[in-house]
C-alpha positions in Angstrom: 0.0 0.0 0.0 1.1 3.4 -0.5 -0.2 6.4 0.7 1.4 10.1 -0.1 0.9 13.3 1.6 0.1 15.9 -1.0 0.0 19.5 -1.6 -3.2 19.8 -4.0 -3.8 20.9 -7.6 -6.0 23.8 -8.2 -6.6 22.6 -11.5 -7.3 18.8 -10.9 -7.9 18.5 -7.1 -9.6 22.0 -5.8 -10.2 20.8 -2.4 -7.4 19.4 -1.7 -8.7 16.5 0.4 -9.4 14.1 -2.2 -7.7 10.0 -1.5 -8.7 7.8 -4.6 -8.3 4.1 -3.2 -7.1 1.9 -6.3 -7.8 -1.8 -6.6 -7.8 -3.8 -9.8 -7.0 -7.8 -10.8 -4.3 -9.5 -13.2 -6.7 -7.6 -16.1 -6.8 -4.4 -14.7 -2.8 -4.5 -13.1 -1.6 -2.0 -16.1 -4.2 0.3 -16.0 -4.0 0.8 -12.3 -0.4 1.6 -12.4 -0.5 4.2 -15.2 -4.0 5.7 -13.1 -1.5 6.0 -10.3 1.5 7.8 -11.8 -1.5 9.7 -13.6 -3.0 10.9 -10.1 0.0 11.3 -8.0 1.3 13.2 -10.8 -1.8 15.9 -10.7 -1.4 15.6 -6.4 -4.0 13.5 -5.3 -3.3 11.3 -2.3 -3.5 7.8 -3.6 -3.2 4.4 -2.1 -3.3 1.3 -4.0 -5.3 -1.4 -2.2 -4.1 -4.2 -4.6 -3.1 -6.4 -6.2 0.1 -5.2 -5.1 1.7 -7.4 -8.3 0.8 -8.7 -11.4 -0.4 -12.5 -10.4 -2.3 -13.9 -13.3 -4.6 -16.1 -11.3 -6.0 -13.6 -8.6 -9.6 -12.6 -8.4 -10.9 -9.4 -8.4 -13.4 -9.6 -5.4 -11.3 -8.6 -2.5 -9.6 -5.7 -4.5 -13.7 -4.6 -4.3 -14.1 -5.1 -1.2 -11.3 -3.4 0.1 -11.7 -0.6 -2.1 -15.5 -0.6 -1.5 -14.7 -0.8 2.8 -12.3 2.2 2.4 -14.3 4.8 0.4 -17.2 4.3 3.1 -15.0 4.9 5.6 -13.8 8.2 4.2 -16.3 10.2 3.3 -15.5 12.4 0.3 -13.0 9.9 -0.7 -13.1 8.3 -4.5 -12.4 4.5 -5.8 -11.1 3.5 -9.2 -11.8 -0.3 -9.7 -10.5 -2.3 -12.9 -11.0 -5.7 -13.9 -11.1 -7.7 -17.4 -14.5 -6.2 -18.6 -15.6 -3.5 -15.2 -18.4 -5.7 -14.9 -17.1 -7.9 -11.9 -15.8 -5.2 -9.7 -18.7 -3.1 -10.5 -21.3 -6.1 -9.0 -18.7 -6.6 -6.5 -18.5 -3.1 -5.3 -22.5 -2.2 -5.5 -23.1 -5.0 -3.1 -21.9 -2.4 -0.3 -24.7 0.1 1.4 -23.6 3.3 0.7 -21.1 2.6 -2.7 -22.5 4.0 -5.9 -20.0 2.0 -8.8 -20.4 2.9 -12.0 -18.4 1.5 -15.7 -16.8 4.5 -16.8 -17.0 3.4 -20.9 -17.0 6.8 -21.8 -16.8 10.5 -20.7 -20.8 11.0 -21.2 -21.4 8.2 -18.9 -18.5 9.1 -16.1 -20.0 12.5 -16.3 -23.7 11.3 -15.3 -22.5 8.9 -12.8 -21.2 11.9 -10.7 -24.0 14.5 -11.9 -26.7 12.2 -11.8 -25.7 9.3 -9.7 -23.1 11.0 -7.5 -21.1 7.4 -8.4 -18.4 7.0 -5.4 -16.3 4.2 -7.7 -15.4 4.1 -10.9 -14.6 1.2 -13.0 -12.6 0.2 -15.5 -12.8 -2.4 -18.1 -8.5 -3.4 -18.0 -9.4 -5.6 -21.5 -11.8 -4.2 -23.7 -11.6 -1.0 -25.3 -13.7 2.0 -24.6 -14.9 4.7 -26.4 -12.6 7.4 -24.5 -9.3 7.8 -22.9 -9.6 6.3 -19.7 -7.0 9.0 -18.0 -9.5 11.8 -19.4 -12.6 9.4 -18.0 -10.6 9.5 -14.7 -10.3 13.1 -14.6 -13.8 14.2 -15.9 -15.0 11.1 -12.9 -12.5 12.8 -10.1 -13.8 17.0 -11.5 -17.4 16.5 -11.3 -19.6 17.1 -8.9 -22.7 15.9 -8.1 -25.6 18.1 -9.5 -27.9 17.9 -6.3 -30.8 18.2 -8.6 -34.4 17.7 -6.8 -34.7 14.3 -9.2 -31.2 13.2 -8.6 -31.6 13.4 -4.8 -35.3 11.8 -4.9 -33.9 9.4 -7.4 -30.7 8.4 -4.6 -33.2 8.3 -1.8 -35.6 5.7 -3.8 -32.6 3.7 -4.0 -31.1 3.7 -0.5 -34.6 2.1 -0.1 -33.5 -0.9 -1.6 -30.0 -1.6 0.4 
């Protein structure tokens, strides 16, 4: 794990506080590590909950979990969650009261999950290829904030009915 005491970007980080937790499988182990040196680059405080190295038959649930745990215990926090298709980690992740994970397959869908959805965890497909750069998708994800629109919030509420 690595953690790293940061000054803050105005440009990418305006308040400064922002940890993004990482966590990705054998399929996602790339990505992950270029979303790191991406991040700490533009001063966020990241820490990378695993794998911690490239072992082809690992499984992508307890990266979730851990990832999942972490954001819920630090409010205003982010994940970033990458697996073979996003689909796995995405299940995975949802299955936590309180985590909004969304697939991040393009910038028009990362941007509703925060605007709409106010989406806590991205994810990643690590395999397939999406529409957008996913360093772009991790910056419009990490920029946006949630709208608080009337619907959006009703909409949230609805669903916290279901957990």
């Amino acid at each position: 794990m690595k953690c790293k005491k940061l000054k803050g970007n105005a440009i990418l980080n305006p308040s400064m506080q922002t940890t993004v937790y990482l966590g990705a499988d054998h399929a996602g182990f790339d990505l992950k590590t270029i979303i790191s040196e991406h991040l700490e680059l533009h001063e966020y405080a990241v820490e990378d909950l695993g794998a911690p190295t490239l072992n082809p038959a690992d499984d992508y649930p307890q990266y979730a979990n851990a990832v999942a745990e972490a954001v819920l215990a630090h409010p205003g926090s982010f994940g970033i969650l990458i697996c073979g298709n996003a689909e796995g980690v995405c299940i995975a992740a949802n299955k936590f009261h309180g985590i909004r994970a969304g697939i991040g397959y393009s910038k028009e869908a990362t941007k509703t999950l925060r605007t709409d959805d106010n989406g806590n965890i991205l994810c990643l497909p690590g395999r397939i290829e999406i529409e957008d750069d996913p360093l772009k998708i991790v910056d419009l994800f990490l920029q946006t904030p949630f709208s608080k629109s009337k619907r959006h919030e009703r909409r949230l509420k609805q669903i916290e009915t279901f957990e």
